[in-house]
N, C-alpha and C positions, 0 to 999 in steps of 0.2 A: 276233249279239246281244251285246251290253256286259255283262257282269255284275261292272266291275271294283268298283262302284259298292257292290255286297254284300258286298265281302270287307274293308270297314272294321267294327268292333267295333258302330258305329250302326246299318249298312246289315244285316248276319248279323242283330241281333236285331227289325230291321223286319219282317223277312222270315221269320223263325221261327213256327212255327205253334202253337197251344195247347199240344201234348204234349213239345214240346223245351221249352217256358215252364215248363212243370210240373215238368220235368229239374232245372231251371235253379234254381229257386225251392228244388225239394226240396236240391239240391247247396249253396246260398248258406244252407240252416236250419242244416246238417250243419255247414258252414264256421265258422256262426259259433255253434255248439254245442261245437266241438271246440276254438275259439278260448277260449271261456269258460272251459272245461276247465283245456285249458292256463293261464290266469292265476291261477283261484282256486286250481290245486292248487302252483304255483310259490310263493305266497303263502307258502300251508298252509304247505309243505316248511321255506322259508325260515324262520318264526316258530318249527317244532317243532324244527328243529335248532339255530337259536338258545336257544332256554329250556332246551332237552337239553345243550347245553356247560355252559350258566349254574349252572342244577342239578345236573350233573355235577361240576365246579368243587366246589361248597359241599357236596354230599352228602359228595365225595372224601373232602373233609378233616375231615371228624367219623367217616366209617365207618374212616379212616387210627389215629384213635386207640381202634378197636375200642370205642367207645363206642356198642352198639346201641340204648339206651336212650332215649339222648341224641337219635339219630338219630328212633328211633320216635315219640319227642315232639316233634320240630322242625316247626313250619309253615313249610313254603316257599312256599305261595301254591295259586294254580290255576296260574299258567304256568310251570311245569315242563315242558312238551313231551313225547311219546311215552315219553321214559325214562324223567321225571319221575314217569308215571303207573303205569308197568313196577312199577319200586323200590316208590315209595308202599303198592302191593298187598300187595308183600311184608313190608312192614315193619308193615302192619296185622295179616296172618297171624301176623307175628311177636308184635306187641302183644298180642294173644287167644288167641296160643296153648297148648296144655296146659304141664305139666311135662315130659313125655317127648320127650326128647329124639328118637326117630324119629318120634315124631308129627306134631311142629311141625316139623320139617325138611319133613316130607314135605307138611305144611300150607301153608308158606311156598311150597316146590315150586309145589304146585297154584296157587296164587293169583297165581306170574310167569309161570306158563303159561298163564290165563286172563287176565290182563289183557293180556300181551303177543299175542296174537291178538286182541284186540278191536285193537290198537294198528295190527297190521298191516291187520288189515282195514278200518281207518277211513283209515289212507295208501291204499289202494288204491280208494276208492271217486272215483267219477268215470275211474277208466282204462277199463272197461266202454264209458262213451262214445266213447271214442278209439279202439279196440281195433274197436269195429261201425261207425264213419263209416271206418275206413286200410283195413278189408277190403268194404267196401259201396261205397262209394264211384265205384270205378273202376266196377262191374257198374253201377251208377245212370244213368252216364255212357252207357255202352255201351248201356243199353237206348235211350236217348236217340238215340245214333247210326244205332241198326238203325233203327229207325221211320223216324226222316228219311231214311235212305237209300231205303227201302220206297216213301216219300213220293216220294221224287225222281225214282225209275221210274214211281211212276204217274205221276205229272204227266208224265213225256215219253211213256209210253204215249197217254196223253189229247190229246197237243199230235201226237200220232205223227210228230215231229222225234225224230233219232237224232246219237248221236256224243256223246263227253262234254261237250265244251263244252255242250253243253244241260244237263247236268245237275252240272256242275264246281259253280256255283255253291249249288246244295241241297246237293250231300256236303261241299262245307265247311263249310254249315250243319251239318248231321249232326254232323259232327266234332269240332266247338266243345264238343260236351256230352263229349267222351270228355275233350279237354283240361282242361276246367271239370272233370272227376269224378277227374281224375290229381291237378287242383292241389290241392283240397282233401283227396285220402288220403295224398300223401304230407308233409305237415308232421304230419298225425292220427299217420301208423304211426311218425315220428320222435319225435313229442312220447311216444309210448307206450312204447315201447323205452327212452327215457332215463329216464321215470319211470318207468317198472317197475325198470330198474335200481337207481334209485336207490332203489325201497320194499325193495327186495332186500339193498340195502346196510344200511339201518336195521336190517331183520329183523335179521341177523349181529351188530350192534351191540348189539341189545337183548338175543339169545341171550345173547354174552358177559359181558353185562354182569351176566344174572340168574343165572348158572353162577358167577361171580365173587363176587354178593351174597352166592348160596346156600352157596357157600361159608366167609363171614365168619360168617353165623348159624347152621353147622354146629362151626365152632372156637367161633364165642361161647357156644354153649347145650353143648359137651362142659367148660367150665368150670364154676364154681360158680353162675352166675350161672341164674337161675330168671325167666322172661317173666312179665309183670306181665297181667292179664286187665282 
């Protein structure tokens, strides 16, 4: 018997039977969940790192002349980007804070420590998706294969013809799902390792940059200078 007729892309999924479609469908939700992923958070990344230079730039050169004040009263916008919002926190602690100088040190502290974990944690949302399609994926596939292969013994048990040629063409069916469940976890596990890196790299950025703040508002407030509430 001819079964060359199955092993085209049209012929495999003619021939497919309800529970490898289900494979199939589940793999192609995954694919294009993880696709979405990937664009909205490239997006995100791109615009927060852009506004984070911008702000960066323009904060510099006012915190450069040790003017906190100056700083704490400056509107820069909403688009200031993850460091944007970092700093901003501090500089409102800074704004409200007492006269005591370990107080407010230690106020401003708190307040780059909590805005910058919201920070991290809002780059990192959506990697969750990536992270359960790069390691689900492959086993989705594989379940897909076992059943069809299952499939393919019965039927030749049922047909009781022996020899692989009987059944070459159902385990290539089978098989299809394993390939379909590879392609779509490995761009998942690679999108997810780059951006994790890369929320990894911000984190480091934001640290230094609120150790460096906390720093200027630890020499500003050991001067005469008294925060305005």
């Amino acid at each position: 018997m001819d079964h060359s007729a199955n092993f085209t892309l049209a012929g495999i999924w003619a021939s497919t039977g309800p529970f490898a479609r289900g494979v199939i469908f589940s793999l192609a939700i995954m694919s294009i969940a993880s696709l979405v992923v990937m664009a909205e958070r490239i997006i995100v990344f791109r615009k927060t790192r852009k506004d984070s230079r911008n702000f960066a730039a323009k904060m510099g050169a006012i915190l450069a002349k040790g003017d906190l004040q100056q700083a704490a009263n400056t509107n820069m916008g909403k688009d200031v980007g993850h460091l944007g919002r970092v700093i901003g926190s501090g500089l409102t602690a800074y704004r409200i804070s007492p006269s005591d100088k370990e107080v407010a040190v230690e106020s401003v502290a708190r307040a780059l420590e909590r805005q910058a974990q919201r920070e991290v944690q809002s780059l990192k949302r959506g990697l969750g998706v990536l992270a359960t399609v790069g390691s689900t994926a492959p086993f989705v596939g594989l379940l897909g294969t076992t059943m069809g292969i299952v499939t393919a013994f019965q039927l030749m048990a049922a047909s009781g013809a022996g020899g692989l040629g009987t059944i070459s063409a159902g385990i290539a069916e089978a098989l299809i799902t394993t390939a379909f469940g590879l392609l779509v976890a490995i761009p998942a596990v690679m999108a997810y390792n780059f951006l994790s890196g890369w929320v990894d790299a911000r984190s480091v950025d934001i640290s230094e940059s609120s150790n460096e703040f906390l720093d200027v508002v630890a020499r500003h407030l050991g001067g005469s200078h008294t925060p305005q509430a």
